[in-house]
C-alpha positions as CSV (number, residue, x, y, z in Angstrom):
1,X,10.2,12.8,4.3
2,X,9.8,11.6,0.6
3,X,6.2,11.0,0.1
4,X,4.7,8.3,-2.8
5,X,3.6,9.9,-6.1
6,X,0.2,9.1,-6.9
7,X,-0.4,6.0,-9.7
8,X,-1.7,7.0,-12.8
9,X,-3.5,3.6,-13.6
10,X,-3.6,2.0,-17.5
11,X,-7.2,2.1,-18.6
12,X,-6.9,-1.4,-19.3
13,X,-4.5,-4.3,-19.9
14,X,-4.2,-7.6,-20.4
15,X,-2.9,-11.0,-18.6
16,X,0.0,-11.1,-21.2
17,X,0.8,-7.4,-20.4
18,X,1.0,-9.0,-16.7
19,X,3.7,-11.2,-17.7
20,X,5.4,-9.2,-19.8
21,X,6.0,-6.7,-17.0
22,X,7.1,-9.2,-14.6
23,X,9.7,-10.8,-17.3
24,X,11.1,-7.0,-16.8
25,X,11.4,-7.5,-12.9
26,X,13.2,-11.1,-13.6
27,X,15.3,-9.8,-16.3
28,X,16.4,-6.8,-14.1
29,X,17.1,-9.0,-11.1
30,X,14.3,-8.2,-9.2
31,X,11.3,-9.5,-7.5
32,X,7.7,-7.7,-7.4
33,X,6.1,-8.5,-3.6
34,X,2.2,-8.6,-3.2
35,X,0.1,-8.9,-0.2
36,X,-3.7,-9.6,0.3
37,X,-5.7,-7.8,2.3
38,X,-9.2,-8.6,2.7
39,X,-11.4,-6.4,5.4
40,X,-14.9,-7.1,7.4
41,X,-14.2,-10.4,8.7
42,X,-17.0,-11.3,12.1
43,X,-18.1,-14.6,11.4
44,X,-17.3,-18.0,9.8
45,X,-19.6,-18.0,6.6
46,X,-19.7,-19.8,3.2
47,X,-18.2,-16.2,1.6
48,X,-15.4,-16.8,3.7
49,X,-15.0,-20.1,3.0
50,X,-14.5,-19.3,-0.5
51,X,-12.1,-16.8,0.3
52,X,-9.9,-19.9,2.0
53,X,-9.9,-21.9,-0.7
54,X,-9.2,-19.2,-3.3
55,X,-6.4,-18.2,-1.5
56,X,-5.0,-21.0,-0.6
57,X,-1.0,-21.1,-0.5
58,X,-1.0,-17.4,-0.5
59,X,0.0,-15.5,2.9
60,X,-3.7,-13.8,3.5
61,X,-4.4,-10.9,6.1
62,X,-7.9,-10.9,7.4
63,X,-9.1,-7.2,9.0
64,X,-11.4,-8.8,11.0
65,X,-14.1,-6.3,13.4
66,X,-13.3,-7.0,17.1
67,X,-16.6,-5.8,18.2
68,X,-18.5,-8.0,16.2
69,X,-16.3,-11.1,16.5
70,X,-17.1,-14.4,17.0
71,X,-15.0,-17.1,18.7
72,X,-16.3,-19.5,16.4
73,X,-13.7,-17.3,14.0
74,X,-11.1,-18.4,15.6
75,X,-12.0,-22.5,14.8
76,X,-12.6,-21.9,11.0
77,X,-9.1,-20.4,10.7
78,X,-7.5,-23.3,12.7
79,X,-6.5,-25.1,9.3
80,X,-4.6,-22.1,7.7
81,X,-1.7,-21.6,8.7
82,X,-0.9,-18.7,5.9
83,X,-3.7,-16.3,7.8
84,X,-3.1,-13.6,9.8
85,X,-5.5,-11.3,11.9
86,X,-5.5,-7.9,11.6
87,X,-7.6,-5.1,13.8
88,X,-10.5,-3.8,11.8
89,X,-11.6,-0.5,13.7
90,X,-13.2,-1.3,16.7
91,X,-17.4,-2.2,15.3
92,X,-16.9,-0.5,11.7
93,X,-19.4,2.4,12.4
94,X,-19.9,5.4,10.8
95,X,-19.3,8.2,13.5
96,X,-19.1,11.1,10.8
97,X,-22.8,11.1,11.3
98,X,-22.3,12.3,15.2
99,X,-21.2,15.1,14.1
100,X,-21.6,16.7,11.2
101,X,-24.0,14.5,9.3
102,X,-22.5,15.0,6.3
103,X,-18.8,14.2,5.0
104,X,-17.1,11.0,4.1
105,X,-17.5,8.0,6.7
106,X,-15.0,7.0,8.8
107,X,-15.1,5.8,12.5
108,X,-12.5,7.8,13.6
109,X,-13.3,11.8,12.6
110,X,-11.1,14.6,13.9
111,X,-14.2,15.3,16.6
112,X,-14.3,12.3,18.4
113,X,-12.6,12.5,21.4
114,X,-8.8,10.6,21.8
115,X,-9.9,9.1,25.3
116,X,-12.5,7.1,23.6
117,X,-10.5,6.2,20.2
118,X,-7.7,5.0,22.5
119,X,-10.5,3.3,24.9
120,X,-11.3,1.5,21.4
121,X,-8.0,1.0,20.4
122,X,-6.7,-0.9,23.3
123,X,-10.1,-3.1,23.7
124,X,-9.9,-4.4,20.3
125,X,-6.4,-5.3,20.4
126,X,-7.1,-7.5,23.3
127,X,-10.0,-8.8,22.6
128,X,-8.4,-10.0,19.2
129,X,-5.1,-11.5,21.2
130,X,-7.7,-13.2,24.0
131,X,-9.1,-14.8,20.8
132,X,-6.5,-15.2,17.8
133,X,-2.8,-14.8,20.1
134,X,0.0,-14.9,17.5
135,X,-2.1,-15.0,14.7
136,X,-2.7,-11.2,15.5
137,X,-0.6,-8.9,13.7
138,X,0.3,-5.0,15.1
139,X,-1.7,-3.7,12.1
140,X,-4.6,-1.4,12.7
141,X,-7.2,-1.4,9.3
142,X,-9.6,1.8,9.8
143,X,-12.8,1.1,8.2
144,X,-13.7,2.8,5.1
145,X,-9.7,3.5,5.1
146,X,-10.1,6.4,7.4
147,X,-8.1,7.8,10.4
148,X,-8.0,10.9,11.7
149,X,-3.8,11.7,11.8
150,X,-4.8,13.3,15.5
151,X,-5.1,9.9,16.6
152,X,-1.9,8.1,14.4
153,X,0.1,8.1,18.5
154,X,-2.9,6.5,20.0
155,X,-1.8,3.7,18.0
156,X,1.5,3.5,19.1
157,X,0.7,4.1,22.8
158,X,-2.2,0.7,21.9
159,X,0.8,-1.7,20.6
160,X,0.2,-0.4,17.1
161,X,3.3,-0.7,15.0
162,X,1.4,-0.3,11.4
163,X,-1.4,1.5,9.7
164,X,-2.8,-0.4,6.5
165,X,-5.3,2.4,4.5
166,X,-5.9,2.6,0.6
167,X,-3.2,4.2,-1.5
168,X,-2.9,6.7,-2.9
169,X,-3.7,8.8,0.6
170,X,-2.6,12.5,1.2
171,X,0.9,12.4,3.4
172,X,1.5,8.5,3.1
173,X,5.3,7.8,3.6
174,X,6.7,5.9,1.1
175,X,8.2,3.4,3.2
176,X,9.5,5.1,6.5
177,X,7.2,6.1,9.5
178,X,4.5,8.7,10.4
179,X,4.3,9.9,14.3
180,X,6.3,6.5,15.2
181,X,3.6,4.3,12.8
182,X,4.6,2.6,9.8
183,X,2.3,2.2,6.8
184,X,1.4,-0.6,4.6
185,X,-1.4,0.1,2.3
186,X,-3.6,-1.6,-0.3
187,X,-3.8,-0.4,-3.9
188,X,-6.1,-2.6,-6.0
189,X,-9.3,-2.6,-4.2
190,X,-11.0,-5.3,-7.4
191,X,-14.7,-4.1,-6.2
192,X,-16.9,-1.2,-7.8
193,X,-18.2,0.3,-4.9
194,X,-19.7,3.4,-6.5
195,X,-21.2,1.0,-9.1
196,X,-23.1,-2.4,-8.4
197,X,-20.1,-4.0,-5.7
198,X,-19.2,-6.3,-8.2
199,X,-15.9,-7.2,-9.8
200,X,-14.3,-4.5,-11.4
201,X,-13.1,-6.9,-14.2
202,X,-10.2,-7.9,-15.4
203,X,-9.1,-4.9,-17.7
204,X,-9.4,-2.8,-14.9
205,X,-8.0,-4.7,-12.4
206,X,-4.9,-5.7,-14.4
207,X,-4.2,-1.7,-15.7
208,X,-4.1,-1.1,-12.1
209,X,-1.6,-3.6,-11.1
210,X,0.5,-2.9,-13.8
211,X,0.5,0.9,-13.1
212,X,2.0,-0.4,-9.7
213,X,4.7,-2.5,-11.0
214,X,6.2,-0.2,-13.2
215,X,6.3,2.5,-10.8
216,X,8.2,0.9,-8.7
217,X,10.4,-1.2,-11.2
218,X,11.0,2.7,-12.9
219,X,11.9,4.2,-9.3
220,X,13.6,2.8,-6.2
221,X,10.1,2.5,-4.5
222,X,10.4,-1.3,-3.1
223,X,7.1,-0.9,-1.4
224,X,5.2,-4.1,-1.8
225,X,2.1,-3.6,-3.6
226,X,-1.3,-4.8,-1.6
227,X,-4.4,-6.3,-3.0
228,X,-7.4,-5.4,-1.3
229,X,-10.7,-7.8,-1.1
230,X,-14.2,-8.1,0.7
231,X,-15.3,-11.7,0.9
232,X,-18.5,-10.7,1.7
233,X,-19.5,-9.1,-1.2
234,X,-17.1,-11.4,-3.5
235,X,-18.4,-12.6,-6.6
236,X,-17.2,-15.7,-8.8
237,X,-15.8,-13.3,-11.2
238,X,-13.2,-11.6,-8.7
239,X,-12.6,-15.4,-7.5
240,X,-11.6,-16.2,-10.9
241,X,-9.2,-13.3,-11.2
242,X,-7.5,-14.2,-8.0
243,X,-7.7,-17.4,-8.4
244,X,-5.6,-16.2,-11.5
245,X,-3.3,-13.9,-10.1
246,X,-2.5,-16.3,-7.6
247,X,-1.5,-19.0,-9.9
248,X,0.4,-16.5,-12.2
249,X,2.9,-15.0,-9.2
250,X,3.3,-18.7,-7.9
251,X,4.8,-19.7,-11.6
252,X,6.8,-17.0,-11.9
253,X,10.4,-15.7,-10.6
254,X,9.5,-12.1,-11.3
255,X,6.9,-12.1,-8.2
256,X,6.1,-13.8,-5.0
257,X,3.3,-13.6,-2.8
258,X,4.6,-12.0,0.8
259,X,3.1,-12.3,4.5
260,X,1.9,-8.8,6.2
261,X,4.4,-10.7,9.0
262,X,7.6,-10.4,6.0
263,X,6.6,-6.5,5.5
264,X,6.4,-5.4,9.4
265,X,9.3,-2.5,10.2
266,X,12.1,-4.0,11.3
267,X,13.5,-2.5,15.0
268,X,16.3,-0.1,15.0
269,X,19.7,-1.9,15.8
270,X,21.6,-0.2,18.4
271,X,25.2,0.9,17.0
């Protein structure tokens, strides 16, 4: 199995240095595919509202929490057509802190026990197709980008096709499958989480990206690269540079914007 190397990211780069690269992918016949992922999705509120509008024309998949849902959800996202659902964990708690106490968060640690993770599994994924039906893609987001790889055949056995985590992660395919699960991760989360949760600006933001591009338009990587968001804690800044990147992949033959539906794993075709 060929695993992806991990992303050295530019310290920091410019909107020009955006366009620059994707006049490479153009001029080299190719075209760069994003996707946006944005995670802790319960409830219609103005944050999410905003999140709508910024996004608006752009295929958006929202990791919404089944236990904490609300059918009133289902109403906001009656006008967009472009959104799918995907299933955020099963009520986004931290069940390190059973155990050890200590460690990184995650809902699903190595000690829980597989009847109850699948118990979860299978509950949310209904609960979501009672509510959203086709809207609901086979995609399982673990909160905090966690998953025990004990449990990666639970989701198989729950209807599961596809994990979505943060890249880089230890042991992610590059574009195959893992114990009969695909992966499709995020790479540009644009919030500083270890600072104040606010945009991680621009510079940042763009050196990322760019790091991503060229990886893939140096190597045969055709992986498309995810952006991840959390309306909730959204600020105008990060609308602006959305807003932004939006409008510049829309104008430009290098790039396009692609549904989570457009990157599922295709079914083997019997010879």
């Amino acid at each position: 199995m060929t695993y992806l190397p991990r992303v050295a990211a530019a310290k920091s780069a410019e909107w020009c240095d955006l366009v620059d690269e994707l006049d490479r992918w153009e001029e080299a016949g190719r075209v760069a595919e994003l996707w946006w992922r944005d995670d802790d999705a319960v409830a219609p509120t103005p944050a999410l509202d905003r999140l709508l509008d910024v996004a608006a024309g752009v295929p958006l998949s929202l990791a919404v929490i089944p236990a904490e849902m609300v059918q009133e959800l289902a109403a906001a996202l009656c006008p967009f057509s472009r959104v799918s659902v995907l299933q955020h964990g099963w009520c986004h708690a931290n069940r390190t802190a059973d155990y050890s106490g200590d460690g990184k968060k995650s809902e699903y640690p190595a000690e829980r026990h597989p009847l109850d993770v699948a118990d979860e599994l299978d509950e949310g994924r209904q609960r979501l197709l009672s509510v959203f039906g086709s809207r609901v893609m086979p995609v399982f987001v673990p909160p905090w980008n966690r998953f025990s790889d004990r449990f990666v055949p639970l989701l198989e056995e729950a209807g599961i096709a596809v994990i979505s985590q943060q890249a880089p992660r230890k042991n992610a395919p590059r574009q195959g499958v893992k114990q009969g699960v695909a992966a499709i991760d995020v790479h540009l989360d644009v919030v500083a989480w270890h600072e104040d949760r606010s945009f991680v600006g621009d510079a940042a933001a763009l050196g990322r990206l760019l790091a991503e591009l060229r990886a893939r338009r140096e190597t045969i990587d055709r992986a498309a690269i995810g952006v991840l968001t959390h309306h909730l804690v959204m600020d105008s800044a990060t609308e602006d540079f959305l807003a932004r990147l939006g409008d510049t992949v829309a104008r430009h033959r290098g790039a396009r914007w692609a549904g989570v539906a457009e990157l599922m794993p295709r079914p083997a075709v019997a010879p």
